[in-house]
C-alpha positions in Angstrom: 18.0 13.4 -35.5 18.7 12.4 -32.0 15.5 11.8 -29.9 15.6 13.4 -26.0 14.8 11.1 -23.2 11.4 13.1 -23.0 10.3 11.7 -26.5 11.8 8.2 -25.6 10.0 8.0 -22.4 6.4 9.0 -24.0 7.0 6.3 -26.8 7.8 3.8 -24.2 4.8 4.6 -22.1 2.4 4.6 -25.2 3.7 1.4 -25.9 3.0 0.4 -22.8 -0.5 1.6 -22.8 -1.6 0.4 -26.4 0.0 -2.7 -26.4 -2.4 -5.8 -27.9 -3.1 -8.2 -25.8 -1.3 -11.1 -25.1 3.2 -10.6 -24.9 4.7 -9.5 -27.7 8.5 -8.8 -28.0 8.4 -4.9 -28.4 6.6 -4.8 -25.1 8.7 -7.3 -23.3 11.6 -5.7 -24.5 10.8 -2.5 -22.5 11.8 -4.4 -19.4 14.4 -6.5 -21.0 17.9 -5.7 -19.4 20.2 -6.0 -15.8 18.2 -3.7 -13.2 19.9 -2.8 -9.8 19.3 -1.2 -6.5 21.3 0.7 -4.6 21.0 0.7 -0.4 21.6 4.3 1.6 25.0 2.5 1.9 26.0 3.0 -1.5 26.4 -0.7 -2.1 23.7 -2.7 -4.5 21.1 -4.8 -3.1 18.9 -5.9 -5.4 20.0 -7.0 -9.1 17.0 -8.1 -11.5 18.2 -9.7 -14.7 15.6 -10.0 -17.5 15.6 -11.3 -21.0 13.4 -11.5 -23.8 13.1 -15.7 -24.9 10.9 -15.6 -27.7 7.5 -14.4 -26.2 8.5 -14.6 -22.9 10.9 -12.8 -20.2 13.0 -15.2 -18.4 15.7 -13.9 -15.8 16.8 -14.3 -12.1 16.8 -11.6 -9.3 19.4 -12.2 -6.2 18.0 -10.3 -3.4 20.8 -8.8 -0.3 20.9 -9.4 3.4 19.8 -5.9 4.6 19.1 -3.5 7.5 16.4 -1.2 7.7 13.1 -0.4 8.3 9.9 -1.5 6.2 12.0 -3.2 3.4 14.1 -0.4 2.8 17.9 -0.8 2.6 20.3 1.0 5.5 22.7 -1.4 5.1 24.5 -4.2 3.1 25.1 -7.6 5.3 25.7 -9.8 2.3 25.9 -8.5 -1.3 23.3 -9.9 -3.6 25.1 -13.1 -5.6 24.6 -15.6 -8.8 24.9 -18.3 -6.6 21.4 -17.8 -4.5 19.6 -15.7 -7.4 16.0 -16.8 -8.0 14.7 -17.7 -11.5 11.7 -15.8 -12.3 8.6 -17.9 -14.0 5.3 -16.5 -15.4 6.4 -13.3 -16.3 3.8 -10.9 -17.9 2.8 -7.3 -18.9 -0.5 -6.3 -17.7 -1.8 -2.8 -18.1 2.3 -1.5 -18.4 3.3 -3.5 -14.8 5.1 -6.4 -15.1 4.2 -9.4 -12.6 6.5 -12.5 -11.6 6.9 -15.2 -9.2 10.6 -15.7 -8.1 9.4 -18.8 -5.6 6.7 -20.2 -4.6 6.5 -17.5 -2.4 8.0 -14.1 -3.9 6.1 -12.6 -5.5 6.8 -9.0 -7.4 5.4 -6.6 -9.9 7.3 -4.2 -11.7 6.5 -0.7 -13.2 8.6 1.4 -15.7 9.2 5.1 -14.7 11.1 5.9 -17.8 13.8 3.7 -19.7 16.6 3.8 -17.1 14.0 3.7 -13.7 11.6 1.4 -12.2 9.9 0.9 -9.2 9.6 -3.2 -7.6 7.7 -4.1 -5.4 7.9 -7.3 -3.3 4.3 -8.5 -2.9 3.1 -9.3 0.7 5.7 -7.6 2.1 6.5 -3.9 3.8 8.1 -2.9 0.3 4.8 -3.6 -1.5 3.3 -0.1 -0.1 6.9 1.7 -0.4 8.6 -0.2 -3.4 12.4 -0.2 -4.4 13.6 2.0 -6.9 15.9 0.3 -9.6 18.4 1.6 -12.4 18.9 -0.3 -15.7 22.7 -0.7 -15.5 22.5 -2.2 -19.0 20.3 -3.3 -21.9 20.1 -7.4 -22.3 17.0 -7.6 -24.7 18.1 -11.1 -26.4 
């Protein structure tokens, strides 16, 4: 039997919730995959790669050149790219949010809406107070 995205999304979030401390797979898992955002202009902004290594979540997220007011996206300047993606370091799940550093000085935290949505925000920034929406585009767990 096929489960519906309603049961999916209440196992994910009491996963989530009643997860042991301390990082284990299953929970990392939950964020593992290729995450992307999509400016007003219809063309991505934002791409958030994630993978489970061992107990922890290693990845890289390559930020656009944008327009718009308080961190949200009008307009594409410069597509997000591999070649000036940030690796992400001391990735963790607290209380179902995930937090990580992408420099020094990016900083971001993550929560799950369901599977396939998320909300980022960019800490210390306008988009902390009205964070991006993202869609899992696929599924990169190892």
């Amino acid at each position: 039997m096929k489960q519906t995205a309603v049961t999916k999304t209440l196992a994910l979030l009491i996963a989530l919730t009643v997860a042991p401390f301390g990082q284990s797979e299953d929970v990392l898992g939950f964020f593992a995959g290729t995450w992307r955002g999509i400016c007003q202009d219809g063309h991505p902004f934002v791409i958030l790669t994630l993978k489970v290594n061992g107990k922890d979540l290693v990845g890289d997220i390559s930020i656009a050149n944008m327009t718009g007011d308080n961190g949200q996206c009008v307009a594409v300047t410069d597509l997000p790219s591999p070649e000036h993606a940030m690796k992400i370091s001391g990735a963790k799940v607290t209380d179902a949010i995930l937090s990580f550093h992408a420099s020094s000085h990016a900083q971001f935290r993550m929560a799950l809406d369901d599977a396939k949505t998320a909300k980022l925000k960019f800490l210390g920034t306008p988009v902390e107070n009205s964070p991006w929406r993202l869609t899992r585009i696929a599924n990169e767990s190892r």
